[in-house]
N, C-alpha and C positions, 0 to 999 in steps of 0.2 A: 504494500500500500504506500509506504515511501517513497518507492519508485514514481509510483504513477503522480504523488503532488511535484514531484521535482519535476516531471515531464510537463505536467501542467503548469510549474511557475516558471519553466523556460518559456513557455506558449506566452505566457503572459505578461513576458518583460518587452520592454518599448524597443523598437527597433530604431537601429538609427539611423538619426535622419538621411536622404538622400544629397550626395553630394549637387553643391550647384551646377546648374548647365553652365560649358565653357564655351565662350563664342557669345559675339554680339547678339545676333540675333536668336538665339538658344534664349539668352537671359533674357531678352524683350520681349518673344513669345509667353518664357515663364512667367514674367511678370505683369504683362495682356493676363494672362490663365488665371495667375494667384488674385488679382486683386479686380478680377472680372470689368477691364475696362470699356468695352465692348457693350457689355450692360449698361453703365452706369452713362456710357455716351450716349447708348437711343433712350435711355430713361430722360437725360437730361434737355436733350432736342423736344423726344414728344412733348414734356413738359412744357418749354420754352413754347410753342405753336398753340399749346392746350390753353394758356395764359394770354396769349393772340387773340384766338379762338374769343376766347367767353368774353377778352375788353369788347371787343366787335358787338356781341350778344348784348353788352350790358349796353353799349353807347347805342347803338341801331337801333336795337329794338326794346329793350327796358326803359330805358331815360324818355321816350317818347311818349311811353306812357305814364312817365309821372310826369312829361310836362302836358298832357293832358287833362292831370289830376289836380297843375296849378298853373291856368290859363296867366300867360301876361307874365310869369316869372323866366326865367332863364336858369334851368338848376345849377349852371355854373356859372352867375354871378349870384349865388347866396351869400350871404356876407351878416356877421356880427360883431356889429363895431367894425375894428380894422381889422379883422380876422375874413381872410376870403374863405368859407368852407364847402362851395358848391364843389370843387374839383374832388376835395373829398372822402365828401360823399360818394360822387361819384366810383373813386375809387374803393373805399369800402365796400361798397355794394358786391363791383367786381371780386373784391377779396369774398366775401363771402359766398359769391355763388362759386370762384375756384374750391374754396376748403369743402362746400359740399360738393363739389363733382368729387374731389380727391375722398372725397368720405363714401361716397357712393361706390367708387372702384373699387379701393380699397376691400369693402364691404362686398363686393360681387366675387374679386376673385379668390378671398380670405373663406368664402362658402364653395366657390367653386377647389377649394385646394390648393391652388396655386399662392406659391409664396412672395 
């Protein structure tokens, strides 16, 4: 029975690590690989367009209809005191409809599995 935990705590010592790739392009692949840059560059593009995307949604077609809601006003000249807050607003607005798009994906692919 000895035998077999020693064979078992050989099994279960950490192996060591793999030596680095030699070669320029060895270590630029490895490190594309290790630190998944590939990902995090269409992550950060879609973002960047998705951000595009919804200023467009909010200026086009949201703000039109709150200046329907307050004939005569311009929501980007609101102002209080010397404080201009129409622009924003404006952008607030954008910001919150990003966070719930990002909360809704989020939410879609965290049920679909995907990490």
């Amino acid at each position: 029975m000895l035998e077999e935990l020693k064979k078992i705590r050989t099994l279960l010592e950490p192996k060591p690590a793999a030596p680095p790739p030699k070669g320029f392009v060895k270590e630029f692949k490895a490190f594309l690989d290790q630190y998944k840059v590939m990902g995090m560059a269409v992550a950060f593009i879609l973002g960047l367009y998705l951000g595009i995307l919804i200023q467009a949604l909010v200026t086009d077609l949201i703000m039109p209809f709150i200046d329907l809601l307050m004939p005569g006003v311009a929501w980007q000249t609101i102002h209080f005191g010397p404080f201009l807050v129409g622009q924003f607003l404006g952008a607030l607005v954008t910001f919150i409809i990003i966070a719930l798009v990002i909360f809704l994906m989020v939410k879609m692919t965290t049920k679909a599995g995907i990490k």
